[in-house]
VOGU-3710 file (C-alpha; in Angstrom, 3 decimals, decimal comma):
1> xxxxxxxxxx> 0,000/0,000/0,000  1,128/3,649/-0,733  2,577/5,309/1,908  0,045/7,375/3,877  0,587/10,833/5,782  0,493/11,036/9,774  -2,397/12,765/9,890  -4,426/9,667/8,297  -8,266/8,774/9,841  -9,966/5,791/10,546
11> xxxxxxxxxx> -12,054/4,339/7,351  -14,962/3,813/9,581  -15,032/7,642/10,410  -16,462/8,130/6,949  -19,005/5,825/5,376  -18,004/4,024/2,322  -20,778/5,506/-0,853  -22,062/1,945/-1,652  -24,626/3,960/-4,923  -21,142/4,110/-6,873
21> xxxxxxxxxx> -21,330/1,430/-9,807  -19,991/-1,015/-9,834  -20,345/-1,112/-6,046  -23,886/-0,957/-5,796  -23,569/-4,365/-7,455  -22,354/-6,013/-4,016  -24,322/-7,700/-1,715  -25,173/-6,776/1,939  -22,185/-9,849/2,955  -20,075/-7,956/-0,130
31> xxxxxxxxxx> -20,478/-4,710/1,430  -19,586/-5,620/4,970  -16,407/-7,609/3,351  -15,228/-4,358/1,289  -16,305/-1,938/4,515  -14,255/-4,118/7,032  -10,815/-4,020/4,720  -11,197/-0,526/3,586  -7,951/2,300/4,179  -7,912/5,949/3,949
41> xxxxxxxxxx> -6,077/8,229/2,454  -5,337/12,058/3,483  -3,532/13,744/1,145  -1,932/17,569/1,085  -2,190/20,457/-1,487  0,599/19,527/-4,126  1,261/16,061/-2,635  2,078/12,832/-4,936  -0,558/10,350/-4,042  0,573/8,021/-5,846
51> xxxxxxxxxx> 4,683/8,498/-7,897  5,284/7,024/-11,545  7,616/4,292/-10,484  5,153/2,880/-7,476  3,215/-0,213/-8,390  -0,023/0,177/-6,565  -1,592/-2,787/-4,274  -4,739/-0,330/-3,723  -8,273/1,239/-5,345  -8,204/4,326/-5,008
61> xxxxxxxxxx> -11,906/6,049/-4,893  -12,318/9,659/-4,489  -14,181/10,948/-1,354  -13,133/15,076/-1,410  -10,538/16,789/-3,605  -8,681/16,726/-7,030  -6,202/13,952/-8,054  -4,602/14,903/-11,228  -2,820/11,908/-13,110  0,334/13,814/-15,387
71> xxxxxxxxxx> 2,261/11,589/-17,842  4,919/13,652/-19,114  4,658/17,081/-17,390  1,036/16,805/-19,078  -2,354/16,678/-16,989  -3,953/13,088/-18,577  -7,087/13,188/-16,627  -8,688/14,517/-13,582  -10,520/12,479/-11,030  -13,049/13,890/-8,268
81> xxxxxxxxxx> -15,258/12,933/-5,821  -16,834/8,874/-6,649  -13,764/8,810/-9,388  -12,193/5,791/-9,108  -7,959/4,867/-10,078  -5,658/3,086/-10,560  -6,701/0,220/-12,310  -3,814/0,188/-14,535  -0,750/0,723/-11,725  -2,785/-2,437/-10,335
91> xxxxxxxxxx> -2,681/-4,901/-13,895  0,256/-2,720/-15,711  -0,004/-1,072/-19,233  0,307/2,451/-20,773  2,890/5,182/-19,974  4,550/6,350/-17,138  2,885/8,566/-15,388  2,347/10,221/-11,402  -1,146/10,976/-9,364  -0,488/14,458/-7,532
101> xxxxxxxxxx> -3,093/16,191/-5,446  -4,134/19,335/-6,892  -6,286/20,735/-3,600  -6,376/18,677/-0,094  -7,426/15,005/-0,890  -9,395/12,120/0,787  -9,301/8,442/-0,432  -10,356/4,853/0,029  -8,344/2,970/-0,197  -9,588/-1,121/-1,575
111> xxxxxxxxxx> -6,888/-3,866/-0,936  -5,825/-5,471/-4,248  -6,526/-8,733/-2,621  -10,259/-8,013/-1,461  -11,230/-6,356/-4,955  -9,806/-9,531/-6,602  -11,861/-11,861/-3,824  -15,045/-9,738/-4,721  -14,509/-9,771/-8,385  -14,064/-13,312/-8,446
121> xxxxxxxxxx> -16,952/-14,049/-5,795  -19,469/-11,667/-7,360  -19,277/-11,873/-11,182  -21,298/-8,721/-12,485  -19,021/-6,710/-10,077  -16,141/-8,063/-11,469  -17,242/-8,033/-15,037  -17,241/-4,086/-14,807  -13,785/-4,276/-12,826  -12,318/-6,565/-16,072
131> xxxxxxxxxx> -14,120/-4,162/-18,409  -12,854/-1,066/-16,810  -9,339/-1,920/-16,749  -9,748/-3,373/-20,801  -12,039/0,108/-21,518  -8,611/2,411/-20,046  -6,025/0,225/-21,957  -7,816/0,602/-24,984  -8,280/4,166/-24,855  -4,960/4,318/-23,865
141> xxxxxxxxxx> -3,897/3,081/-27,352  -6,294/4,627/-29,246  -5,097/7,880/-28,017  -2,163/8,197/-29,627  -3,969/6,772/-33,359  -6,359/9,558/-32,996  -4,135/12,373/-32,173  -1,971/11,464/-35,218  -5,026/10,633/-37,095  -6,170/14,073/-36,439
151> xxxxxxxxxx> -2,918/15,674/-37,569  -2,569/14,215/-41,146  -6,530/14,875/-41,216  -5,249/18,623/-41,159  -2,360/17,842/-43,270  -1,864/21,146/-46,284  -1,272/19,830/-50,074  1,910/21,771/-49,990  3,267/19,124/-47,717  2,672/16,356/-50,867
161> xxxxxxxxxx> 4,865/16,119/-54,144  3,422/18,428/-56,853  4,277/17,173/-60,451  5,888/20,292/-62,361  3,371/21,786/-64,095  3,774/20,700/-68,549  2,831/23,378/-70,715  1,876/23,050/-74,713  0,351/25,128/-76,868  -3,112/24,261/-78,101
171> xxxxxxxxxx> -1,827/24,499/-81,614  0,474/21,609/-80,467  -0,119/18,018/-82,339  -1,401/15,054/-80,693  2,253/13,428/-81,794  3,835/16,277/-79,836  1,659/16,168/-76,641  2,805/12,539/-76,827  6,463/13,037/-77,072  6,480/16,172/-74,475
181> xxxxxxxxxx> 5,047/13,544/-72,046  7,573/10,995/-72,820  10,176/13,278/-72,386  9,421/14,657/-69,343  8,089/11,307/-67,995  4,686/12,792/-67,249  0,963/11,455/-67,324  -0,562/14,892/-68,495  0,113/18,374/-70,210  -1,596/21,112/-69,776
191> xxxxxxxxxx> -2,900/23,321/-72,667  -3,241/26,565/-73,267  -5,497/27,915/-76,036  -6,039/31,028/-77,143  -9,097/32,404/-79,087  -10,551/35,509/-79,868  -11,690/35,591/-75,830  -8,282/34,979/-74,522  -6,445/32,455/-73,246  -7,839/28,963/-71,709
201> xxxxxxxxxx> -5,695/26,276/-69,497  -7,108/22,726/-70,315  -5,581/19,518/-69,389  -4,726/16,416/-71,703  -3,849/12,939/-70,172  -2,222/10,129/-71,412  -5,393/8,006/-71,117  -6,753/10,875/-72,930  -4,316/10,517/-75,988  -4,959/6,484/-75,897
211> xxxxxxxxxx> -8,401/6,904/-76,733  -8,620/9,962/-78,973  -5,804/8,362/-81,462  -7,003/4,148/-80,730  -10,207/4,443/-80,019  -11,810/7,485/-81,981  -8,884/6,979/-84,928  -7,857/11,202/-84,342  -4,870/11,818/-86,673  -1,807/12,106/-84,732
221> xxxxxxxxxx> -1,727/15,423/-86,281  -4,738/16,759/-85,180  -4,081/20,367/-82,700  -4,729/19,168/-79,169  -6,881/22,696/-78,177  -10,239/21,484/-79,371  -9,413/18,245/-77,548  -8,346/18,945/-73,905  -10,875/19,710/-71,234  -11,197/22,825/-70,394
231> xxxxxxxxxx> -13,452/22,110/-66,663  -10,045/22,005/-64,611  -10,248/20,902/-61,274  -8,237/23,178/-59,192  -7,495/23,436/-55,600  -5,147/26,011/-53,940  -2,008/24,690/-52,117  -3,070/25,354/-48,779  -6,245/23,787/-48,899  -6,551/20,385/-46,746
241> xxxxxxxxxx> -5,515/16,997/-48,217  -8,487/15,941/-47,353  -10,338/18,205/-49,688  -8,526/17,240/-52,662  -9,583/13,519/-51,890  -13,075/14,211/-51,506  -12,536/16,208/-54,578  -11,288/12,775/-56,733  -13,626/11,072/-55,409  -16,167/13,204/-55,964
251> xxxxxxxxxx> -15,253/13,691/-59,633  -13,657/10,448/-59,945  -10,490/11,883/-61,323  -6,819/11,179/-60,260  -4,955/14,586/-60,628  -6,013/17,750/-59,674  -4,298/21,402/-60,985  -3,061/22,838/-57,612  -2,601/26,917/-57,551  -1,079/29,557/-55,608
261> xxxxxxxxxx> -2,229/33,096/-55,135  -3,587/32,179/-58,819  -1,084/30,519/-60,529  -0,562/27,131/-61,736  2,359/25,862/-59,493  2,075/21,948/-59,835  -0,555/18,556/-60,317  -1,579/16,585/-57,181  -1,681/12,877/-58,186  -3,469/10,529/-56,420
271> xxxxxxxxxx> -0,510/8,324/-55,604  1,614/11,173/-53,975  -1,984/12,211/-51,955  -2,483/8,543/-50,655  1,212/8,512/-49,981  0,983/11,172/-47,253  -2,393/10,012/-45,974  -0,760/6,344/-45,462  2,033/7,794/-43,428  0,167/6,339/-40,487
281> xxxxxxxxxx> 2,175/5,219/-37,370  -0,246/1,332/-37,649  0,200/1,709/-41,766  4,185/1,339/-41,100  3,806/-1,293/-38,250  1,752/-3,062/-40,452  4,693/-2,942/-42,901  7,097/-3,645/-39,719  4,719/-6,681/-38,411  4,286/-8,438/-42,011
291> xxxxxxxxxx> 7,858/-7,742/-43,194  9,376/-11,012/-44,563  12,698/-9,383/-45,771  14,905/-6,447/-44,323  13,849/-5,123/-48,121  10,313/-4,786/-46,433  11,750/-3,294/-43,424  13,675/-0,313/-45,461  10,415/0,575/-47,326  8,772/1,121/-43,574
301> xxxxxxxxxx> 11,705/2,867/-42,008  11,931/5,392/-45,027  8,421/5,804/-44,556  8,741/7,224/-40,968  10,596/10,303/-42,627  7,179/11,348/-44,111  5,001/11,239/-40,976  7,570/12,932/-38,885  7,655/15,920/-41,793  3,539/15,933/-42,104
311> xxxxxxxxxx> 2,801/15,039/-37,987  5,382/18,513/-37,585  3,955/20,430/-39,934  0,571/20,024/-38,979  1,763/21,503/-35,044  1,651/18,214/-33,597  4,038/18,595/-29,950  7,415/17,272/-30,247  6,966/14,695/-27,190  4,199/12,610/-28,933
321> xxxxxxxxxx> 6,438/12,720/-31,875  9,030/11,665/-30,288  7,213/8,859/-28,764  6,216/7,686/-32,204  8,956/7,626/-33,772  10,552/5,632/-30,811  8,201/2,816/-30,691  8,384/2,741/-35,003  12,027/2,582/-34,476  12,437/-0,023/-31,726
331> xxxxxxxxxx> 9,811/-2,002/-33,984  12,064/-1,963/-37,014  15,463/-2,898/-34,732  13,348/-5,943/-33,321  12,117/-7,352/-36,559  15,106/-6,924/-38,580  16,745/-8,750/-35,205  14,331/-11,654/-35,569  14,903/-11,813/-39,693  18,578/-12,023/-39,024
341> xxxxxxxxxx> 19,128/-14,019/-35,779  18,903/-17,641/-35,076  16,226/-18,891/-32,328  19,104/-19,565/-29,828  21,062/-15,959/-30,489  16,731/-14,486/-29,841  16,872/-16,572/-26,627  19,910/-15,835/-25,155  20,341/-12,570/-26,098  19,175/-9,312/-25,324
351> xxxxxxxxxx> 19,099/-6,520/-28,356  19,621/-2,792/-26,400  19,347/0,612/-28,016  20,894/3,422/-25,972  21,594/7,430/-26,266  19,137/9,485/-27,416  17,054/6,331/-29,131  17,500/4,782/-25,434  15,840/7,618/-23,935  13,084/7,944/-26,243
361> xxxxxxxxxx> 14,033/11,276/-27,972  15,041/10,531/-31,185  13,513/12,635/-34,147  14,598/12,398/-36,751  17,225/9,429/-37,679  20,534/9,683/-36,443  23,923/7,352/-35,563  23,226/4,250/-34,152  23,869/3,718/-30,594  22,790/-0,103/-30,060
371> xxxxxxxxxx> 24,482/-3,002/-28,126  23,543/-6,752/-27,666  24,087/-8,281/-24,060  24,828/-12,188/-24,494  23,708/-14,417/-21,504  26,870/-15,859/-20,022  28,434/-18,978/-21,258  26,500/-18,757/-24,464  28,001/-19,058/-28,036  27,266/-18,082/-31,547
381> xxxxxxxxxx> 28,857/-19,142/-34,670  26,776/-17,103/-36,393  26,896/-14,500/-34,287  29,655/-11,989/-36,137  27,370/-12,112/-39,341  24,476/-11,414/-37,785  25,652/-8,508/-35,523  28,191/-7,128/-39,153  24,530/-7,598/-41,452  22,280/-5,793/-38,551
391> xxxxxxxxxx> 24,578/-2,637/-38,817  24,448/-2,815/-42,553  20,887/-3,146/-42,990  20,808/-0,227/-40,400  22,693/1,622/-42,949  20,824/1,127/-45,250  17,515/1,931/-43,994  19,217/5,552/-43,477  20,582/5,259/-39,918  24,071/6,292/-39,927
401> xxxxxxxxxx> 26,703/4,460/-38,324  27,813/5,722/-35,132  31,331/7,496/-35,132  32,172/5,966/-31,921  31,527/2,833/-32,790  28,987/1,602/-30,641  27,570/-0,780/-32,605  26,547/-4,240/-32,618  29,176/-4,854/-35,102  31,761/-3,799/-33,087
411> xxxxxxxxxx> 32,902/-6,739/-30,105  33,090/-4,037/-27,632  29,232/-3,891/-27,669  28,658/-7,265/-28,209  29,419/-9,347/-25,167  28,574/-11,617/-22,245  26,736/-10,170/-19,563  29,639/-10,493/-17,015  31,455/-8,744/-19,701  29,337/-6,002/-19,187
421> xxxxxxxxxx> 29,413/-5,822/-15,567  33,503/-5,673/-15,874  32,839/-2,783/-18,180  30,466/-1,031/-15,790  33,022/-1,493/-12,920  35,396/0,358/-15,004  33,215/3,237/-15,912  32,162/3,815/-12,435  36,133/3,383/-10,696  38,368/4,401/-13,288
431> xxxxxxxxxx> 36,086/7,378/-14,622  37,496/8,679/-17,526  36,427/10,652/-20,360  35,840/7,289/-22,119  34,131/5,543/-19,829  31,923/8,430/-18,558  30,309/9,040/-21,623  29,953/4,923/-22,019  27,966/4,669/-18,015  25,708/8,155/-19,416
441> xxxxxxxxxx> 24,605/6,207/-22,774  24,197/2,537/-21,292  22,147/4,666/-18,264  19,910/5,235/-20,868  19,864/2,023/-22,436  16,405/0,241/-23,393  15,617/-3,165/-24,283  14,316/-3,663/-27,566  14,290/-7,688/-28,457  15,715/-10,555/-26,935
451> xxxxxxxxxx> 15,784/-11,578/-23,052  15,238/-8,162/-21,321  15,966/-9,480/-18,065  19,768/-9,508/-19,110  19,749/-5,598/-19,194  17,506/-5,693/-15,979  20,200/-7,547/-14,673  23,405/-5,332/-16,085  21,365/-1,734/-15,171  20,731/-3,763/-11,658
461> xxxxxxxxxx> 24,809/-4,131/-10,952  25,555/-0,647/-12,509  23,058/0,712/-9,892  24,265/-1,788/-6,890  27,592/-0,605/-7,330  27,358/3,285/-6,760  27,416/4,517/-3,624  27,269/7,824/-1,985  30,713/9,075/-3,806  30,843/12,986/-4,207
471> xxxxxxxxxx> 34,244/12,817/-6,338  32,023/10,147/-9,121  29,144/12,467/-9,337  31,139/15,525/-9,577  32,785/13,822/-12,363  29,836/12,468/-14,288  28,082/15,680/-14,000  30,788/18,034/-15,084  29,789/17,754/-18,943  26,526/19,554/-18,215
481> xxxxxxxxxx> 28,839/22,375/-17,957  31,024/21,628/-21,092  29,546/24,031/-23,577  28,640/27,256/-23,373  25,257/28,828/-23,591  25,297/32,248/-24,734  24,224/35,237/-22,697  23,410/38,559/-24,116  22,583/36,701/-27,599  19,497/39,047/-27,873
491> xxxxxxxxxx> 21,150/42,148/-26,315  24,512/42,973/-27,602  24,654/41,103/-30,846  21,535/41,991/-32,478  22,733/45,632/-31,940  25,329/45,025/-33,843  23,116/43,316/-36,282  25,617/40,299/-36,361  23,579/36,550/-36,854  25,223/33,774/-35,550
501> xxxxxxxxxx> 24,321/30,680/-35,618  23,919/28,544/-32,054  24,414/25,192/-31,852  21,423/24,514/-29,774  22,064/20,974/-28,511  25,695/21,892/-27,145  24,306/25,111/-25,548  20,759/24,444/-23,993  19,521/20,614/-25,093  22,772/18,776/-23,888
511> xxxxxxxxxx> 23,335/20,856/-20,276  19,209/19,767/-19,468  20,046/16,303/-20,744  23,181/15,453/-18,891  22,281/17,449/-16,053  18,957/15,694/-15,358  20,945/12,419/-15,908  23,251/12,925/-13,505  20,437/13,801/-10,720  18,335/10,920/-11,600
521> xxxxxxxxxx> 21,502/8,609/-11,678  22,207/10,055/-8,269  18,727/8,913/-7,064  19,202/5,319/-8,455  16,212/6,034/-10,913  15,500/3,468/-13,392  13,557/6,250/-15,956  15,233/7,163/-18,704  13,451/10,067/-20,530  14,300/12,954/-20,015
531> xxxxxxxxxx> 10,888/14,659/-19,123  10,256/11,353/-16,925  13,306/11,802/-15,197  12,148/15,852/-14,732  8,924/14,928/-13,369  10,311/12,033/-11,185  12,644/14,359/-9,486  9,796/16,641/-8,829  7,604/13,768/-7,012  10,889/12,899/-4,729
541> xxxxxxxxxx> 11,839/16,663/-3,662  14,827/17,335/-6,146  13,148/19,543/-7,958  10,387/22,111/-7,105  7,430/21,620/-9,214  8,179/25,252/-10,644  11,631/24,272/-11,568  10,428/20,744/-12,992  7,480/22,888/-15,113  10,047/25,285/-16,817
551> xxxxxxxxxx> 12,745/22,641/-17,763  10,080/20,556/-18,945  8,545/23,029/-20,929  11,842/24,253/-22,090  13,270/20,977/-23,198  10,038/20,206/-25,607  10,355/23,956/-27,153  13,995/23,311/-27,502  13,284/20,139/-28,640  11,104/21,228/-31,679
561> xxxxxxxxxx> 13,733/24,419/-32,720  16,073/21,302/-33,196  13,821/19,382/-35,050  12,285/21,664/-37,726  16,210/23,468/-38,176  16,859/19,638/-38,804  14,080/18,886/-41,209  15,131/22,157/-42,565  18,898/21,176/-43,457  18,019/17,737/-44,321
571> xxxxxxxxxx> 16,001/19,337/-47,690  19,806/20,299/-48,362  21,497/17,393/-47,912  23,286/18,447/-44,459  21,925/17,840/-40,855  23,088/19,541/-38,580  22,271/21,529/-34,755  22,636/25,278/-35,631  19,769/27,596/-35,364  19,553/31,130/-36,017
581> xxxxxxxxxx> 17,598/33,350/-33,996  17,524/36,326/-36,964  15,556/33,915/-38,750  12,627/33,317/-36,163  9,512/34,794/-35,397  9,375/37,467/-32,590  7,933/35,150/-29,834  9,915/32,023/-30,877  13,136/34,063/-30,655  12,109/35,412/-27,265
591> xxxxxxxxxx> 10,874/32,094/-26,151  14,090/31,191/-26,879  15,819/33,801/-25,158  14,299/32,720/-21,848  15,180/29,208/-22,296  19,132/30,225/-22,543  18,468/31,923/-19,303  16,776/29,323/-17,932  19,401/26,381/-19,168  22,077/29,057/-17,674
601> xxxxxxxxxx> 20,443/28,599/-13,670  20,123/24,518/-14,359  23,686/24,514/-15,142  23,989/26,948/-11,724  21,827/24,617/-9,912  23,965/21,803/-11,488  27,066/23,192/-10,479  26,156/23,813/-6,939  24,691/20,640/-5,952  27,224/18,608/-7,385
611> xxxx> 29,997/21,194/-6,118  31,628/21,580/-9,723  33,067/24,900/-8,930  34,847/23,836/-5,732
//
């Protein structure tokens, strides 16, 4: 049961509401079962009822107050008086996530054991119980499908291919329509006749030209004007994807002329619409799921490009992109695992991803950081080909390698467990610039396929073995402070009218990063997000709520500069971290000015509590 304040009362001093469904589904024997085991719970203004990495062994049902539940600095639902949690910290599922109360807070508190024992004894009761928890898990999941689903639903046609607009005259022959199509590898030209009224746009396709010259026997020669249709269907090029669908359907056409401010910029096909549209997170892990080939898999992984660009263009938050993109990835890693590695290797193995795709905060792709943990005493023949193929393939789907070589393919990251836990002993003893950077990125280290007790096992040791050592967590901490995060940007230099670019992960992302790493690592945490790790400092005192608010806050705007400078480059062929403030908007490049100064009193903070300056 959850820990419960001093000042806790007596469940009998208030009356348990037996009209709440499903309770009013018990028996008078029920009742007096459920009354006699029955806990309170008195909670505080601003107090965690209930912290994101506590199983619960308790109902909770609202009597007075607010309970908020937050999953990722974000308020996920409310619960009040006769509300009823937490069904799924009982039976498991969904995201991490805390229960705070928002105003003073009363509880009952039901014994896992006596709401299984009444479940089980009264069947309509626990039919509601089953159906509850199977109702939140599935809204749970469809959450996520129907916020995306509502992004690409406001999805612009700019953010599709446009076919170049292909011009002829209407004096043009039939021949030469042909042979400007074949040339340009197009499917349709558009016209433009002239008459004594002006000038007309029509449009001629090549199903067009089949049946005029096959069909109706036109000579080749014949001028196309009199022959293309003149009833375009246009749309404008910020108008909603979803318009221009209806609009096919509608007319049962498969190109649309697309304008802008009223001129012909480009054709929509229906392919290149229907491509965007299918950039669906469960479209791709179909793809993923019924992959039979690592050929399959690159098709799906090059897909996840597209719904990052359209899911960001459309506003969607960086966090729930994030998120996406983490689960598509770790999908891809594990079935291009399976393809690849005998049923032994999949059974006594355990595939890891670490860094920033550890930590659930990768955006767009980037190196690999991936390991495989082997259980001790096994061995592979196989096993060099399969780890040397899994970081080509990885290649190949576009993730680069990793310039430190922390690969699979490389026999440092590929090794027995107890291997492992040598390695760990040497990061944390002999703490080196090496091997401090190796315990940060294996700190955040998920499983991803394979036995994921072996990780348990190898985060378990690194954990056992630190101990209350000022002189390690000076060390590990003292990168926070490595780069420097400009002050004065907006003052002094825009005066002088100078734009530099900033290199925002070295100056704000990396200091929140590290430094919240090194605080959670401190605490023996086993979260490795970064906003989880915010939050779950908050609920054990580390950080004030007010602190925790900002940083998160900060970290997802951050976040999203980073990502749409990087979808920016990447139209250019180069990736890379540098934004420049000249080139936002007046609010983003404020907004950004107060997360410099607020990345600037972390690294204080930083500094101070892990006495860096001493």
């Amino acid at each position: 049961m959850t820990d419960q304040p001093s000042q806790a009362a007596t469940a009998h001093a208030i009356p348990f509401d037996f009209d709440l469904p499903p309770f009013d589904r018990l028996d008078a024997a029920g009742r007096e079962r459920l009354a006699r085991a029955l806990d309170i719970g008195v909670y505080g203004r601003d107090e965690v009822v209930l912290p994101r990495d506590q199983a619960a062994d308790v109902l909770f049902v609202v009597v007075q107050g607010t309970i908020q539940e937050r999953r990722g600095g974000e308020i996920a639902a409310v619960y009040g008086p006769g509300d009823r949690f937490d069904l799924q910290a009982l039976y498991g599922g969904g995201q991490p996530r805390s229960l705070v109360a928002v105003e003073p807070g009363l509880c009952h508190l039901i014994p896992r054991a006596v709401l299984e024992d009444l479940a089980r004894d009264y069947p309509d009761f626990g039919e509601v119980i089953v159906q509850d928890f199977a109702q939140r898990m599935t809204a749970l999941a469809s959450e996520r499908s129907n916020r995306e689903m509502a992004a690409l639903t406001m999805a612009r046609i700019r953010q599709a291919y446009l076919h170049p607009p292909l011009f002829v005259e209407g004096t043009a022959s039939l021949r030469e329509a042909a042979a400007a199509m074949k040339t340009h590898r197009a499917s349709s030209v558009l016209v433009r006749d002239r008459d004594a009224q002006g000038e007309r746009v029509g449009i001629l396709t090549g199903t067009d030209l089949r049946d005029l010259v096959v069909l109706d026997g036109r000579p080749v020669e014949a001028p196309v004007g009199p022959l293309a249709n003149y009833e375009l269907l246009t749309l404008d090029r910020d108008d909603l994807l979803f318009t221009a669908l209806i609009l096919m359907t509608k007319h049962a056409v498969r190109r649309l002329v697309i304008t802008e401010q009223g001129r012909i910029v480009g054709l929509l096909g229906q392919s290149d619409l229907l491509a965007v549209l299918s950039n669906h997170s469960q479209v791709i892990g179909l793809q993923v799921e019924h992959a039979t080939s690592p050929d399959d898999l690159r098709e799906a992984s090059h897909a996840i490009v597209g719904l990052i660009r359209t899911l960001h263009a459309t506003g969607v938050k960086v966090s729930f992109i994030a998120d996406l993109v983490t689960e598509l990835n770790r999908r891809i890693f594990r079935k291009l695992f399976e393809l690849l590695a005998p049923p032994d290797l999949l059974a006594n193995s355990c595939l890891i991803v670490m860094g920033s795709e550890g930590r659930g905060e990768q955006l767009l792709k980037t190196d690999q950081d991936n390991g495989l943990i082997l259980r001790d005493g096994y061995d592979c023949q196989e096993l060099g080909r399969v780890t040397a193929e899994f970081t080509r393939r990885l290649v190949e789907f576009g993730y680069p390698p990793c310039p430190g070589n922390i690969m699979l393919s490389n026999p440092e990251w590929t090794r027995p467990l107890a291997a492992y836990k040598d390695a760990v002993f040497h990061w944390i003893h002999r703490p080196d610039e090496a091997a401090q950077m190796n315990l940060a990125i294996f700190y955040d280290a998920a499983a991803v396929a394979g036995d994921a007790s072996l990780l348990e096992e190898a985060k378990g040791y690194l954990l056992g073995r630190l101990q209350d050592n000022q002189m390690f967590f000076t060390h590990f901490a003292r990168p926070a402070l490595a780069f420097d995060t400009p002050s004065g940007l907006f003052a002094s230099l825009f005066e002088r009218r100078r734009s530099e670019p900033v290199d925002i992960k070295k100056a704000a992302i990396f200091p929140i990063v590290h430094g919240i790493r090194a605080l959670a690592l401190e605490k023996h945490m086993a979260e490795t997000n970064t906003t989880e790790r915010i939050w779950a400092l908050a609920d054990k005192g580390v950080l004030n709520r007010k602190m925790a608010g900002e940083l998160a806050d900060a970290f997802a705007f951050l976040s999203t500069l980073r990502m749409h400078a990087r979808i920016d480059a990447a139209g250019d062929g180069e990736i890379d971290n540098s934004v420049r403030p000249e080139e936002m908007g007046k609010l983003d490049r404020d907004q950004f000015k107060d997360c410099l100064a607020l990345v600037k009193s972390f690294k204080e903070t930083i500094a101070y509590h892990f006495r860096l300056n001493h």
